[in-house]
N, C-alpha and C positions, 0 to 999 in steps of 0.2 A: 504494500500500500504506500501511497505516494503523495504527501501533503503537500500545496502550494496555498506558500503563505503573501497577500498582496500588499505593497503598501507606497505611498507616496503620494494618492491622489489629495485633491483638496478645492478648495476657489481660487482662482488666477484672473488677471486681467486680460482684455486681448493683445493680442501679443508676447504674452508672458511666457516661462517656460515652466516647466513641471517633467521629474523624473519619477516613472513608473519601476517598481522593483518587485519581483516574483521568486521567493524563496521558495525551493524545494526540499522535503525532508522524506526521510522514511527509508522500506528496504531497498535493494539493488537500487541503483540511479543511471540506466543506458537512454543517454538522451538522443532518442530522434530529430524529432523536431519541437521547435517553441513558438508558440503565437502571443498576440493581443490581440483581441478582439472588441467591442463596444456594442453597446445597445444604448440607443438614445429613447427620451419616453415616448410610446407610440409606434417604435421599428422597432426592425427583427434586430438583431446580433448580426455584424458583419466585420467580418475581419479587415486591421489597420496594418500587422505586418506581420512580417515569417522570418525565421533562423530555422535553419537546418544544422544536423550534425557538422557538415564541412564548411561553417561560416557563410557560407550562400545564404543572403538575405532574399526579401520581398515585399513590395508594399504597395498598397491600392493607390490609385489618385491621387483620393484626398490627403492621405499617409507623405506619398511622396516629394522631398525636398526638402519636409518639417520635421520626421520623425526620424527616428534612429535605433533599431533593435539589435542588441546585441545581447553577450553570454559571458559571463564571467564561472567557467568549467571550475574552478576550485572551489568556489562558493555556493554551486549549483543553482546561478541564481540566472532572470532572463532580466534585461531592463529594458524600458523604452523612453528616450529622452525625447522628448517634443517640448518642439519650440515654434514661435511664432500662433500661438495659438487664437483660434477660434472661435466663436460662439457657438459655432456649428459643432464644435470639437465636443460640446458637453454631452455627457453620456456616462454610463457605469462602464468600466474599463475590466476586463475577465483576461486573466491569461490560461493558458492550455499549454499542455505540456504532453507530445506524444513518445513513449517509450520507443527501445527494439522490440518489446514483445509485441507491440500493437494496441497496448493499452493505453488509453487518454484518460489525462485528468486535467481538471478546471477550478481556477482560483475563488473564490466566494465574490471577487468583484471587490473595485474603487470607484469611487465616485470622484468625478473632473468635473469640474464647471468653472469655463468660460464667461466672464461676465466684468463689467463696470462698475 
């Protein structure tokens, strides 16, 4: 079993920045791949960026130019630095974490808001 712990959301201004951090604990730790995803209120969940095992990132649109995902392997941790933020950006923020076995797990959620 495989706990991710989330933390660093909060209120920001627009424009501001804010760093996302997803702690994982628990047995064996073979990292697949790592996401963030968001839900704003009203939509679905849709993913902002991807890490894979070999550093190969990924990021939608909106993600792209602002955000930044990356892994820190010793601390088992995933972060996402965003910058330049948005109003649009507000939303509860979930990170996922896929094993090598194939099993996924998902953060309890942060909450971001963009706002004056």
């Amino acid at each position: 079993q495989v706990q991710l712990v989330e933390s660093g959301g909060g209120l920001v201004q627009p424009g501001g920045s804010l760093r996302l951090s997803c702690a994982a604990s628990g047995s064996t730790f073979s990292f697949n791949a790592g996401g963030w995803y968001r839900q704003a209120p009203g939509k679905q969940r849709e993913l902002a960026a991807r890490i894979f095992s070999g550093g190969s990132t990924y990021y939608t649109e909106s993600a792209k130019g602002r955000f930044t995902i990356s892994r820190d392997n010793a601390k088992n941790t995933v972060y996402l630095q965003m910058n330049s933020l948005k109003p649009e950006d507000t939303a509860v923020y979930y990170c996922n974490v896929v094993l090598g076995n194939g099993k996924e797990y998902w953060g309890q959620g942060t909450q971001v808001t963009v706002s004056s």
